[in-house]
C-alpha positions in Angstrom: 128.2 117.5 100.0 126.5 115.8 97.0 124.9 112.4 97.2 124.5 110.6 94.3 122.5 107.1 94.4 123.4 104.3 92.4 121.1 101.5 91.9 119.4 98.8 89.4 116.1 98.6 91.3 112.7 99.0 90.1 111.9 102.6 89.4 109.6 103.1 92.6 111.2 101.2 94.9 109.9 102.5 98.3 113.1 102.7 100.3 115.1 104.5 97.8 112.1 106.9 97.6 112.2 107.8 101.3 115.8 107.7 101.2 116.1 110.2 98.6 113.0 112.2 99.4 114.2 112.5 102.9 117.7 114.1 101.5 116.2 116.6 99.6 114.2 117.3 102.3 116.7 118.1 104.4 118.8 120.3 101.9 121.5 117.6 100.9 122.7 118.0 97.4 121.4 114.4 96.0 120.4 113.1 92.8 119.9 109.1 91.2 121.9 107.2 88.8 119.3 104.4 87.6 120.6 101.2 86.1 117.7 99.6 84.5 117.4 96.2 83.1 113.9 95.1 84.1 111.4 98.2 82.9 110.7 98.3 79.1 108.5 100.9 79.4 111.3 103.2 81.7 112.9 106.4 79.2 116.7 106.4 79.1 118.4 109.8 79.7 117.5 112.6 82.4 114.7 112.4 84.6 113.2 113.8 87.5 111.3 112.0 90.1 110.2 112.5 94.4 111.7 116.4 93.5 114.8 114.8 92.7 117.1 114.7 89.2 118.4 111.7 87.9 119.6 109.4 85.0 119.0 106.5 83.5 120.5 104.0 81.9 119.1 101.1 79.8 120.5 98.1 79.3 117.3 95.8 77.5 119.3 94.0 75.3 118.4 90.4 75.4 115.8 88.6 77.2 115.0 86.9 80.8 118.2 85.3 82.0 120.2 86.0 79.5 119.6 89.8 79.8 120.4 89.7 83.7 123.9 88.1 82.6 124.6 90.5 80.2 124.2 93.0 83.1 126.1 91.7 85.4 128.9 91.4 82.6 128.3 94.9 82.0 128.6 96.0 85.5 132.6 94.9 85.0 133.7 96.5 82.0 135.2 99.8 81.6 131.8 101.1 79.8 129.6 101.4 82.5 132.1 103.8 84.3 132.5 105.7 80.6 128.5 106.0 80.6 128.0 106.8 84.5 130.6 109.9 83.6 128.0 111.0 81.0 125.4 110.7 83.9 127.6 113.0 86.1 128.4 115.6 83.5 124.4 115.7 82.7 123.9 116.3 85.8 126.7 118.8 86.4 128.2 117.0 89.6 131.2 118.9 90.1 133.8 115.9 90.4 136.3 118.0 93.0 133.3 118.5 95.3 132.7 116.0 98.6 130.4 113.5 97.6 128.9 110.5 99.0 128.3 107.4 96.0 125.5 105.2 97.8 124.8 101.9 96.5 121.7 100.6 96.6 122.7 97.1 94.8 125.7 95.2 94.7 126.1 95.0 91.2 127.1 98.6 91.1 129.9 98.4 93.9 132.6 97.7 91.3 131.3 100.8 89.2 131.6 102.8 92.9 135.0 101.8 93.3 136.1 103.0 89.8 134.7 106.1 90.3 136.4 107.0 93.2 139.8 105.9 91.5 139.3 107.8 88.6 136.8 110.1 88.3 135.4 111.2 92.0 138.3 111.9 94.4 136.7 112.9 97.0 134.3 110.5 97.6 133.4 107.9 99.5 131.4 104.5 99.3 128.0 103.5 100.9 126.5 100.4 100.6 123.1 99.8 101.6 123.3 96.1 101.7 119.5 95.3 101.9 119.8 91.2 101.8 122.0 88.2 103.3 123.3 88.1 100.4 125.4 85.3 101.7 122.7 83.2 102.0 121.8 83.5 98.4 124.0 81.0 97.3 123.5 79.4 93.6 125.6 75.8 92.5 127.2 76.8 96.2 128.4 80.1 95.5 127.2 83.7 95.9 127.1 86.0 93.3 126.6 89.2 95.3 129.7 88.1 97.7 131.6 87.9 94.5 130.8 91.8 93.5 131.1 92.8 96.8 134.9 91.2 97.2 136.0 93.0 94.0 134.7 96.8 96.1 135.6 95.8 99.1 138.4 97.9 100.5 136.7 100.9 99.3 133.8 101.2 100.8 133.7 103.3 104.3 129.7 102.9 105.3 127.8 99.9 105.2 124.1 100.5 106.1 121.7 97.4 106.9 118.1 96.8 107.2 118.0 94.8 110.5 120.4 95.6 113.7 120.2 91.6 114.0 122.7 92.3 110.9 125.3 94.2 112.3 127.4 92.2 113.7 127.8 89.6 111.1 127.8 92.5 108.4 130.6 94.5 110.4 132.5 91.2 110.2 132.3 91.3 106.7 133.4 94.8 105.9 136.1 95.1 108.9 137.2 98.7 107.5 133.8 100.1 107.4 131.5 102.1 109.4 128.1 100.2 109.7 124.4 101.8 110.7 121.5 99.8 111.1 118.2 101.6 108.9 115.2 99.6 109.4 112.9 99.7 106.3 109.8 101.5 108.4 107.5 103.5 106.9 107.3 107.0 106.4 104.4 108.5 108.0 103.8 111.3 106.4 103.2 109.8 103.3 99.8 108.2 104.4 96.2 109.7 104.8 95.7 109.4 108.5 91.9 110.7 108.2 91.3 107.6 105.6 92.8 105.5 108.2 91.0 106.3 110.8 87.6 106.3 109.2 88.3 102.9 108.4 89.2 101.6 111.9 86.8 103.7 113.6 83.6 104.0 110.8 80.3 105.2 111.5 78.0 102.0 110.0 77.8 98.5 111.2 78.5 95.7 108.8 81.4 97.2 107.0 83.1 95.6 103.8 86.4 94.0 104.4 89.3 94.6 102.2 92.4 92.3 102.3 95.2 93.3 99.9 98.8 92.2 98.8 101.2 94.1 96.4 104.7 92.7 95.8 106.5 89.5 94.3 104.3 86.9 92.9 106.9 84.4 91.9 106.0 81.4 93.8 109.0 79.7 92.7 111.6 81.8 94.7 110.0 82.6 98.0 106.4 84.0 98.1 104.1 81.6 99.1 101.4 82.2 96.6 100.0 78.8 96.8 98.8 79.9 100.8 98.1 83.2 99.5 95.7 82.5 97.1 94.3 79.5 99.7 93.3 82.2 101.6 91.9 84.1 99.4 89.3 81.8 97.9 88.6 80.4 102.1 88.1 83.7 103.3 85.6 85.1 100.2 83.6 81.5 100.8 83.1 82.1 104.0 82.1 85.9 104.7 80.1 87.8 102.0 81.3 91.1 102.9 85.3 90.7 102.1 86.8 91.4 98.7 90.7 90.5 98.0 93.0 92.6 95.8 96.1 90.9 94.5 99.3 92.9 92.1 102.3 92.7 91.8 105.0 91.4 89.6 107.1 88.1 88.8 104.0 86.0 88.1 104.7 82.2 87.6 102.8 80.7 85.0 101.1 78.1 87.3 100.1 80.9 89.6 98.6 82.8 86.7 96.4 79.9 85.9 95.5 79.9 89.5 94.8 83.9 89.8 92.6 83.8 87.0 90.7 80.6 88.3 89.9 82.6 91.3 89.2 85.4 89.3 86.3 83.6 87.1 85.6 81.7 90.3 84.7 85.2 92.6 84.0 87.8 90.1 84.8 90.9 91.3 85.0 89.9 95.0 88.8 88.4 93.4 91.0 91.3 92.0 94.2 90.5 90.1 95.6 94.5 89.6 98.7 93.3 88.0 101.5 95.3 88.5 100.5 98.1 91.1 102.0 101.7 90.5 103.2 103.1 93.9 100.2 105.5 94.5 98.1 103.0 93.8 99.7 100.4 96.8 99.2 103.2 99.1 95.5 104.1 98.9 94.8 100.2 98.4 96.5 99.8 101.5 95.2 102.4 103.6 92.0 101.2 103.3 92.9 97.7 103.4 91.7 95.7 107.0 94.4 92.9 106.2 97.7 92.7 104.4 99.9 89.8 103.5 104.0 88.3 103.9 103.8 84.9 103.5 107.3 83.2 102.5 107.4 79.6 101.4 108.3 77.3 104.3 110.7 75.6 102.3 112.5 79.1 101.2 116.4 78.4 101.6 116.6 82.5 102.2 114.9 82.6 105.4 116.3 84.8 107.3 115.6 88.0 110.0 114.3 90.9 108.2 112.9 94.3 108.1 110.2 94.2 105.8 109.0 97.2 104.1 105.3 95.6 103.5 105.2 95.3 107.8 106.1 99.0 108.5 103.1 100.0 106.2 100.7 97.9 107.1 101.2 99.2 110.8 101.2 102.6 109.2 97.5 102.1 107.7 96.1 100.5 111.0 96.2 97.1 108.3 96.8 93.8 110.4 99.6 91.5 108.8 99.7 88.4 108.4 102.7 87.1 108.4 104.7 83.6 107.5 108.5 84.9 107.8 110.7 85.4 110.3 110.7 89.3 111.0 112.1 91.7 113.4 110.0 92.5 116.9 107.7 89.6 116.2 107.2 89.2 120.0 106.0 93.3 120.2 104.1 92.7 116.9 101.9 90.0 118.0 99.2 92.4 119.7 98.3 93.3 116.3 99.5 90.8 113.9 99.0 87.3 113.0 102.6 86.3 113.0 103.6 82.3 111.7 106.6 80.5 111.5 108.1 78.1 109.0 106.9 75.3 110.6 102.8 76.0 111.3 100.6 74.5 108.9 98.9 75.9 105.9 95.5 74.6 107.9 96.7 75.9 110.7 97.3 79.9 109.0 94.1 79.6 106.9 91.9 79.3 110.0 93.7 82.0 112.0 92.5 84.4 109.5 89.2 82.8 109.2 88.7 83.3 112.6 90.3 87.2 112.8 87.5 88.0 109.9 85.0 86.1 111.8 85.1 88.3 115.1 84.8 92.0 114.0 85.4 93.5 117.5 89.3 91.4 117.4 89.5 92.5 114.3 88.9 96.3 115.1 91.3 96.1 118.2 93.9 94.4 116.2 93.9 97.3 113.7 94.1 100.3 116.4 97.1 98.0 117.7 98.6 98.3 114.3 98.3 102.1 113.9 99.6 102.7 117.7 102.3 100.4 117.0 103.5 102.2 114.4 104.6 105.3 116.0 107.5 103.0 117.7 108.9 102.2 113.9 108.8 105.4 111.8 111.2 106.2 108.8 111.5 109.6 110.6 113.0 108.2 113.5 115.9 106.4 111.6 116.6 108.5 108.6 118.7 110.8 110.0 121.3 108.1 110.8 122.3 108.1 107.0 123.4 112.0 107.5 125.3 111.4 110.5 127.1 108.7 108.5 127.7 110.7 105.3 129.1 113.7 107.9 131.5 111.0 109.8 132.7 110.1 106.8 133.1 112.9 104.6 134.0 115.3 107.4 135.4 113.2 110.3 136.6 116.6 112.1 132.9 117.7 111.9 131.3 115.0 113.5 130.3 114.0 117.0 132.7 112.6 119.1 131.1 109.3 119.8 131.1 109.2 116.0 134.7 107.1 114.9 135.6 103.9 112.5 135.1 100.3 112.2 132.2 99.5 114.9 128.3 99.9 114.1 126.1 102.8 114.2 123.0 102.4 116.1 120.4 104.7 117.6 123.3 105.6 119.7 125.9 106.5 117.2 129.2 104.7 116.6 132.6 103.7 118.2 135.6 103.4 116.7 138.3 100.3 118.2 
Protein backbone atom coordinates (compact mmCIF):
# COMPACT_ATOMS: atom_id res chain seq x y z
CA UNK A 1 0.00 0.00 0.00
CA UNK A 2 1.23 3.57 -0.58
CA UNK A 3 0.35 6.45 1.68
CA UNK A 4 0.45 9.66 0.40
CA UNK A 5 -0.06 12.82 2.87
CA UNK A 6 -1.76 15.78 1.83
CA UNK A 7 -1.53 18.87 3.72
CA UNK A 8 -1.14 22.92 3.82
CA UNK A 9 0.66 23.01 7.24
CA UNK A 10 3.83 24.57 8.13
CA UNK A 11 6.75 22.60 6.80
CA UNK A 12 7.74 21.02 10.31
CA UNK A 13 4.79 20.51 11.82
CA UNK A 14 5.46 18.01 14.56
CA UNK A 15 2.56 15.59 14.19
CA UNK A 16 2.90 15.11 10.49
CA UNK A 17 6.62 14.48 11.26
CA UNK A 18 5.93 11.56 13.66
CA UNK A 19 3.18 10.51 11.48
CA UNK A 20 5.23 10.15 8.52
CA UNK A 21 8.50 9.20 10.21
CA UNK A 22 6.72 6.48 12.02
CA UNK A 23 5.44 5.06 8.46
CA UNK A 24 8.63 4.84 6.95
CA UNK A 25 9.68 3.37 9.92
CA UNK A 26 7.59 0.71 9.72
CA UNK A 27 8.08 -0.10 5.92
CA UNK A 28 4.82 1.57 4.52
CA UNK A 29 5.20 3.03 1.11
CA UNK A 30 4.51 6.95 2.10
CA UNK A 31 5.46 10.07 0.74
CA UNK A 32 3.96 14.18 1.25
CA UNK A 33 2.13 16.28 -1.04
CA UNK A 34 2.79 19.97 0.62
CA UNK A 35 0.35 22.73 -0.14
CA UNK A 36 2.14 25.85 0.92
CA UNK A 37 0.81 29.20 1.22
CA UNK A 38 2.41 30.59 4.37
CA UNK A 39 6.51 29.87 3.87
CA UNK A 40 8.29 32.33 1.39
CA UNK A 41 11.34 30.92 1.94
CA UNK A 42 9.90 26.98 1.25
CA UNK A 43 11.26 25.59 -2.62
CA UNK A 44 8.47 24.39 -4.87
CA UNK A 45 9.05 21.04 -6.60
CA UNK A 46 10.47 17.66 -5.10
CA UNK A 47 11.84 17.35 -1.75
CA UNK A 48 12.89 15.13 0.72
CA UNK A 49 12.48 15.46 4.34
CA UNK A 50 12.32 12.93 8.02
CA UNK A 51 13.76 10.07 5.13
CA UNK A 52 10.72 10.72 3.37
CA UNK A 53 9.96 12.10 -0.56
CA UNK A 54 7.68 14.72 -1.20
CA UNK A 55 6.30 17.71 -3.21
CA UNK A 56 5.55 20.94 -2.99
CA UNK A 57 3.35 23.26 -4.19
CA UNK A 58 3.36 27.09 -3.91
CA UNK A 59 0.72 29.08 -4.07
CA UNK A 60 2.35 32.86 -2.71
CA UNK A 61 0.44 34.86 -4.91
CA UNK A 62 -1.07 37.78 -3.00
CA UNK A 63 -0.67 38.84 0.45
CA UNK A 64 -2.17 38.20 4.13
CA UNK A 65 -5.83 37.59 3.78
CA UNK A 66 -6.28 37.91 0.54
CA UNK A 67 -3.63 35.16 -0.21
CA UNK A 68 -5.45 32.62 2.17
CA UNK A 69 -8.71 33.36 -0.01
CA UNK A 70 -7.07 32.73 -3.05
CA UNK A 71 -6.24 29.34 -1.57
CA UNK A 72 -9.07 28.28 -0.45
CA UNK A 73 -10.54 29.26 -4.05
CA UNK A 74 -7.87 27.31 -5.41
CA UNK A 75 -8.51 24.24 -3.34
CA UNK A 76 -11.97 24.10 -5.65
CA UNK A 77 -10.99 24.30 -9.05
CA UNK A 78 -9.99 21.68 -11.33
CA UNK A 79 -6.18 22.93 -11.19
CA UNK A 80 -5.11 21.80 -8.09
CA UNK A 81 -6.12 18.20 -9.00
CA UNK A 82 -4.19 18.83 -12.65
CA UNK A 83 -1.04 19.90 -10.39
CA UNK A 84 -1.33 17.19 -7.55
CA UNK A 85 -1.24 14.60 -10.81
CA UNK A 86 2.13 16.18 -11.62
CA UNK A 87 3.02 15.51 -7.89
CA UNK A 88 2.03 11.83 -8.26
CA UNK A 89 3.79 11.25 -11.61
CA UNK A 90 7.12 12.94 -9.96
CA UNK A 91 6.85 10.78 -7.55
CA UNK A 92 6.09 7.71 -9.57
CA UNK A 93 2.92 6.62 -7.45
CA UNK A 94 1.60 3.98 -9.47
CA UNK A 95 -2.24 5.08 -9.68
CA UNK A 96 -3.57 1.20 -9.96
CA UNK A 97 -1.81 0.42 -6.71
CA UNK A 98 -3.82 0.44 -3.07
CA UNK A 99 -3.24 3.62 -1.57
CA UNK A 100 -4.34 5.50 1.34
CA UNK A 101 -4.82 9.77 0.55
CA UNK A 102 -4.50 11.12 4.32
CA UNK A 103 -5.55 14.63 4.86
CA UNK A 104 -4.07 16.51 7.23
CA UNK A 105 -6.22 19.88 6.52
CA UNK A 106 -9.61 20.30 5.44
CA UNK A 107 -8.94 22.41 2.64
CA UNK A 108 -7.55 19.49 0.69
CA UNK A 109 -10.63 17.01 1.25
CA UNK A 110 -12.21 18.25 -2.01
CA UNK A 111 -8.80 17.62 -3.83
CA UNK A 112 -8.99 13.91 -1.99
CA UNK A 113 -12.25 13.23 -3.36
CA UNK A 114 -11.30 14.12 -6.94
CA UNK A 115 -8.60 11.99 -6.84
CA UNK A 116 -10.19 9.04 -5.98
CA UNK A 117 -12.88 9.76 -8.78
CA UNK A 118 -10.57 10.34 -11.37
CA UNK A 119 -7.24 9.66 -10.95
CA UNK A 120 -6.65 7.01 -7.79
CA UNK A 121 -9.16 4.19 -7.91
CA UNK A 122 -8.12 2.37 -5.42
CA UNK A 123 -7.95 4.53 -2.81
CA UNK A 124 -9.40 5.57 0.05
CA UNK A 125 -9.77 8.92 2.27
CA UNK A 126 -8.35 9.75 5.74
CA UNK A 127 -8.96 12.73 7.44
CA UNK A 128 -7.02 13.63 10.35
CA UNK A 129 -9.36 16.22 11.66
CA UNK A 130 -7.07 17.97 14.23
CA UNK A 131 -9.62 20.87 15.43
CA UNK A 132 -13.52 21.45 16.33
CA UNK A 133 -13.68 22.90 13.46
CA UNK A 134 -17.26 23.37 14.23
CA UNK A 135 -16.59 25.66 16.75
CA UNK A 136 -14.67 27.90 14.52
CA UNK A 137 -17.43 29.65 13.24
CA UNK A 138 -16.89 33.21 11.40
CA UNK A 139 -20.20 35.78 10.64
CA UNK A 140 -21.91 32.36 12.06
CA UNK A 141 -20.68 29.93 9.70
CA UNK A 142 -17.80 27.50 9.41
CA UNK A 143 -15.61 27.38 6.73
CA UNK A 144 -13.97 23.97 7.43
CA UNK A 145 -17.64 22.37 7.79
CA UNK A 146 -18.21 23.82 4.43
CA UNK A 147 -15.03 21.84 2.75
CA UNK A 148 -15.70 19.01 4.66
CA UNK A 149 -19.56 18.67 3.38
CA UNK A 150 -18.43 18.96 -0.28
CA UNK A 151 -15.87 15.38 0.65
CA UNK A 152 -17.96 13.94 2.76
CA UNK A 153 -19.28 10.75 1.44
CA UNK A 154 -15.93 9.81 0.44
CA UNK A 155 -14.03 9.62 3.15
CA UNK A 156 -13.81 6.03 5.03
CA UNK A 157 -11.28 6.98 8.18
CA UNK A 158 -11.60 9.83 10.32
CA UNK A 159 -8.78 10.13 12.88
CA UNK A 160 -9.02 12.67 15.94
CA UNK A 161 -6.74 14.16 18.47
CA UNK A 162 -8.84 13.64 21.67
CA UNK A 163 -11.17 10.32 22.41
CA UNK A 164 -13.47 13.15 24.13
CA UNK A 165 -14.01 13.68 20.07
CA UNK A 166 -15.22 10.64 18.98
CA UNK A 167 -18.46 10.56 19.49
CA UNK A 168 -19.46 13.84 18.22
CA UNK A 169 -16.97 13.35 15.26
CA UNK A 170 -18.50 9.76 14.43
CA UNK A 171 -21.79 11.64 14.32
CA UNK A 172 -20.49 13.79 11.81
CA UNK A 173 -19.05 11.35 9.42
CA UNK A 174 -21.74 8.47 9.93
CA UNK A 175 -20.06 6.27 7.04
CA UNK A 176 -16.66 6.42 8.43
CA UNK A 177 -14.34 4.49 10.54
CA UNK A 178 -13.01 6.82 13.34
CA UNK A 179 -9.60 6.30 15.69
CA UNK A 180 -8.74 8.48 18.34
CA UNK A 181 -4.54 9.55 18.02
CA UNK A 182 -3.63 11.71 20.77
CA UNK A 183 -0.90 14.28 19.72
CA UNK A 184 1.85 12.69 22.48
CA UNK A 185 5.29 12.86 21.95
CA UNK A 186 7.62 10.70 20.49
CA UNK A 187 10.11 9.55 22.84
CA UNK A 188 12.74 8.68 20.95
CA UNK A 189 13.22 11.83 19.54
CA UNK A 190 14.49 13.43 22.87
CA UNK A 191 18.01 13.28 24.76
CA UNK A 192 17.01 11.46 27.93
CA UNK A 193 20.78 11.92 29.35
CA UNK A 194 20.15 15.96 28.90
CA UNK A 195 16.96 15.39 30.69
CA UNK A 196 17.99 13.86 33.38
CA UNK A 197 21.12 15.92 34.14
CA UNK A 198 18.83 18.66 34.33
CA UNK A 199 16.25 17.27 36.83
CA UNK A 200 18.77 15.44 38.74
CA UNK A 201 22.21 17.96 38.40
CA UNK A 202 25.23 17.75 40.42
CA UNK A 203 25.49 21.73 41.76
CA UNK A 204 23.20 23.63 44.01
CA UNK A 205 21.81 26.93 42.83
CA UNK A 206 21.04 25.90 39.27
CA UNK A 207 19.81 28.46 36.43
CA UNK A 208 16.21 28.22 35.56
CA UNK A 209 15.04 28.09 32.07
CA UNK A 210 11.37 28.73 31.20
CA UNK A 211 10.58 28.51 27.43
CA UNK A 212 7.56 28.77 24.91
CA UNK A 213 7.68 28.08 21.09
CA UNK A 214 4.38 28.35 19.19
CA UNK A 215 1.56 30.93 18.11
CA UNK A 216 2.11 34.42 19.24
CA UNK A 217 -0.99 36.03 17.92
CA UNK A 218 -2.61 37.39 20.87
CA UNK A 219 -5.57 38.28 18.90
CA UNK A 220 -6.82 34.69 18.19
CA UNK A 221 -6.18 32.64 21.21
CA UNK A 222 -2.71 32.72 22.91
CA UNK A 223 -2.67 34.63 25.86
CA UNK A 224 0.42 36.57 25.31
CA UNK A 225 -0.57 39.41 27.45
CA UNK A 226 -0.25 36.60 30.70
CA UNK A 227 2.59 35.14 28.99
CA UNK A 228 4.73 37.96 28.93
CA UNK A 229 3.20 39.05 32.59
CA UNK A 230 4.99 36.20 33.70
CA UNK A 231 7.78 36.58 32.18
CA UNK A 232 8.87 40.12 33.37
CA UNK A 233 7.31 38.74 37.38
CA UNK A 234 9.27 35.82 37.40
CA UNK A 235 12.88 37.46 36.00
CA UNK A 236 12.04 40.42 38.90
CA UNK A 237 11.84 38.27 41.33
CA UNK A 238 14.60 35.31 41.12
CA UNK A 239 18.03 36.22 39.63
CA UNK A 240 18.81 32.92 38.39
CA UNK A 241 15.81 32.37 35.62
CA UNK A 242 16.12 33.37 32.03
CA UNK A 243 12.91 33.18 29.65
CA UNK A 244 13.07 32.24 25.91
CA UNK A 245 10.15 33.23 23.75
CA UNK A 246 9.67 32.15 19.51
CA UNK A 247 7.36 31.49 17.56
CA UNK A 248 5.21 32.89 14.86
CA UNK A 249 2.00 35.15 14.18
CA UNK A 250 3.31 38.05 16.17
CA UNK A 251 0.68 40.92 16.79
CA UNK A 252 2.03 44.21 16.49
CA UNK A 253 1.05 45.26 20.06
CA UNK A 254 2.78 42.21 21.36
CA UNK A 255 5.93 43.01 19.36
CA UNK A 256 6.09 46.32 21.09
CA UNK A 257 5.69 44.50 24.27
CA UNK A 258 8.46 41.62 23.54
CA UNK A 259 10.87 44.07 22.67
CA UNK A 260 10.06 46.30 25.87
CA UNK A 261 10.86 43.23 27.85
CA UNK A 262 13.71 42.59 25.84
CA UNK A 263 15.52 46.16 26.52
CA UNK A 264 13.91 45.90 29.98
CA UNK A 265 15.97 42.24 30.90
CA UNK A 266 18.73 42.13 28.55
CA UNK A 267 19.63 38.81 27.91
CA UNK A 268 17.70 37.27 30.86
CA UNK A 269 14.46 38.10 28.04
CA UNK A 270 14.97 36.09 24.64
CA UNK A 271 12.69 36.77 21.78
CA UNK A 272 14.16 33.72 19.21
CA UNK A 273 11.59 34.58 16.61
CA UNK A 274 10.52 31.83 14.73
CA UNK A 275 12.15 28.58 16.20
CA UNK A 276 13.25 25.77 13.65
CA UNK A 277 12.16 22.35 14.98
CA UNK A 278 15.68 21.28 16.31
CA UNK A 279 15.96 24.16 17.85
CA UNK A 280 12.36 23.73 20.09
CA UNK A 281 13.63 20.46 21.06
CA UNK A 282 16.99 21.13 22.72
CA UNK A 283 15.44 24.51 24.11
CA UNK A 284 12.93 22.41 25.66
CA UNK A 285 14.80 19.68 26.98
CA UNK A 286 16.59 21.76 29.00
CA UNK A 287 13.85 23.96 29.81
CA UNK A 288 12.49 23.65 33.87
CA UNK A 289 9.06 25.36 32.69
CA UNK A 290 7.00 25.44 29.47
CA UNK A 291 3.95 27.44 28.62
CA UNK A 292 -0.17 26.86 27.07
CA UNK A 293 -1.87 29.74 28.12
CA UNK A 294 -5.21 30.38 25.87
CA UNK A 295 -7.02 33.64 26.35
CA UNK A 296 -10.05 33.28 28.78
CA UNK A 297 -12.11 34.94 26.50
CA UNK A 298 -11.14 32.45 23.39
CA UNK A 299 -14.59 31.46 21.71
CA UNK A 300 -12.49 28.03 20.63
CA UNK A 301 -12.15 26.61 23.97
CA UNK A 302 -12.48 23.37 23.69
CA UNK A 303 -10.87 19.74 25.04
CA UNK A 304 -7.70 19.04 23.43
CA UNK A 305 -4.64 17.06 22.97
CA UNK A 306 -1.93 19.43 22.82
CA UNK A 307 1.23 18.64 21.20
CA UNK A 308 3.31 21.36 23.48
CA UNK A 309 1.84 19.05 26.82
CA UNK A 310 3.18 15.67 25.52
CA UNK A 311 6.67 17.30 25.25
CA UNK A 312 6.98 19.02 27.97
CA UNK A 313 6.23 15.79 29.98
CA UNK A 314 8.70 14.16 27.59
CA UNK A 315 11.67 16.64 28.79
CA UNK A 316 10.78 16.38 32.60
CA UNK A 317 9.53 20.41 31.72
CA UNK A 318 6.49 21.39 34.14
CA UNK A 319 3.48 23.09 32.07
CA UNK A 320 1.80 25.56 32.82
CA UNK A 321 -1.30 25.49 31.60
CA UNK A 322 -4.53 27.94 31.02
CA UNK A 323 -6.68 25.61 28.56
CA UNK A 324 -8.85 22.96 28.93
CA UNK A 325 -6.75 19.73 28.16
CA UNK A 326 -7.16 16.12 28.28
CA UNK A 327 -6.17 14.10 31.83
CA UNK A 328 -5.95 17.40 33.57
CA UNK A 329 -6.98 15.57 36.80
CA UNK A 330 -3.76 12.87 36.20
CA UNK A 331 -1.60 15.85 35.06
CA UNK A 332 -1.89 17.87 38.11
CA UNK A 333 1.00 16.02 40.11
CA UNK A 334 3.25 17.70 37.78
CA UNK A 335 1.60 20.55 36.16
CA UNK A 336 0.21 23.78 36.98
CA UNK A 337 -3.05 23.42 35.31
CA UNK A 338 -5.74 26.71 35.22
CA UNK A 339 -8.97 27.20 33.95
CA UNK A 340 -10.79 29.98 32.10
CA UNK A 341 -12.00 31.40 34.89
CA UNK A 342 -8.72 31.79 37.57
CA UNK A 343 -7.28 35.13 37.53
CA UNK A 344 -4.27 36.42 35.86
CA UNK A 345 -3.07 37.23 39.71
CA UNK A 346 -4.01 34.28 40.64
CA UNK A 347 -1.63 32.19 37.68
CA UNK A 348 1.22 34.64 38.02
CA UNK A 349 1.79 33.73 41.73
CA UNK A 350 1.40 29.97 41.20
CA UNK A 351 4.49 30.13 39.23
CA UNK A 352 6.13 32.57 41.47
CA UNK A 353 5.70 30.30 44.03
CA UNK A 354 6.72 26.84 41.96
CA UNK A 355 10.20 28.95 41.07
CA UNK A 356 10.37 30.00 44.64
CA UNK A 357 10.62 26.39 46.23
CA UNK A 358 13.36 24.44 44.26
CA UNK A 359 12.66 21.03 46.01
CA UNK A 360 8.55 21.37 44.38
CA UNK A 361 9.92 22.34 41.67
CA UNK A 362 12.42 19.22 41.23
CA UNK A 363 9.53 16.76 42.23
CA UNK A 364 7.23 18.32 39.85
CA UNK A 365 9.75 17.74 37.01
CA UNK A 366 10.52 13.87 37.86
CA UNK A 367 6.48 13.83 37.89
CA UNK A 368 6.56 15.12 34.38
CA UNK A 369 9.10 12.68 32.92
CA UNK A 370 7.37 9.52 34.80
CA UNK A 371 4.22 10.75 33.53
CA UNK A 372 5.17 10.61 30.25
CA UNK A 373 5.61 7.01 29.76
CA UNK A 374 1.65 6.80 30.13
CA UNK A 375 1.30 9.15 26.79
CA UNK A 376 3.87 8.11 24.22
CA UNK A 377 3.42 8.49 20.28
CA UNK A 378 4.65 4.84 20.28
CA UNK A 379 1.87 3.67 22.06
CA UNK A 380 -0.82 5.14 19.60
CA UNK A 381 0.83 5.21 16.26
CA UNK A 382 0.18 2.02 15.23
CA UNK A 383 -3.63 2.65 15.36
CA UNK A 384 -3.20 4.64 11.94
CA UNK A 385 -1.91 1.09 10.33
CA UNK A 386 -4.60 -0.87 11.60
CA UNK A 387 -6.94 1.68 10.10
CA UNK A 388 -5.20 1.91 6.67
CA UNK A 389 -5.30 -2.22 6.76
CA UNK A 390 -9.32 -2.19 7.67
CA UNK A 391 -9.83 -0.17 5.12
CA UNK A 392 -7.82 -1.01 2.27
CA UNK A 393 -7.86 -4.71 2.96
CA UNK A 394 -11.02 -5.41 5.02
CA UNK A 395 -10.56 -9.35 4.51
CA UNK A 396 -7.02 -8.78 6.09
CA UNK A 397 -7.90 -7.31 9.11
CA UNK A 398 -8.82 -8.36 12.66
CA UNK A 399 -12.08 -9.34 13.37
CA UNK A 400 -13.08 -6.80 15.89
CA UNK A 401 -11.90 -4.47 13.13
CA UNK A 402 -15.48 -3.46 11.02
CA UNK A 403 -17.30 -0.01 9.81
CA UNK A 404 -18.99 2.95 11.15
CA UNK A 405 -18.11 2.88 15.07
CA UNK A 406 -14.72 4.31 16.57
CA UNK A 407 -11.40 2.85 16.91
CA UNK A 408 -9.86 3.13 20.25
CA UNK A 409 -7.05 1.29 22.06
CA UNK A 410 -9.29 -1.51 21.58
CA UNK A 411 -9.96 -1.48 17.98
CA UNK A 412 -13.35 -0.99 16.26
CA UNK A 413 -16.96 -2.27 15.81
CA UNK A 414 -18.90 -2.16 13.08
CA UNK A 415 -23.23 -1.68 13.71
Amino acid sequence: MDVIILDAHPVEDARIERHITYLAEQGVGVCRIHYNYTDESAKPGKFSQYGVNGFRVNQLIFQGKVRTLYFMSYCLRRKILDECRKALEALDIDPARPSVLHVHDPLLLPLAAMLVQKSLPNSRVVYDRHEVYEEWLHLGISIPIFYEGLAKKWISGTVVVSEHHLDAVRRLFPESCTIAVPNYAASAVYDADTITAKIHPDGQGEHIHAVYVGSLNNQVDRDVDLLLEIADAVIRTYDNVTFSVGGTSLDEASRVKINDLARKHGGRFRFLGYVPREKTIELTEKAHIGFLLIRPDARYWVKTSPNKIYEYLVCGTVPIVRADIDHADRLRACSLIFDRTDENEVIVQAVLDLLGSPEKLKQYMGNARESSLDYTWESVACRYIELYTALLYPGAASSHLTWGMSLNADGCEVR
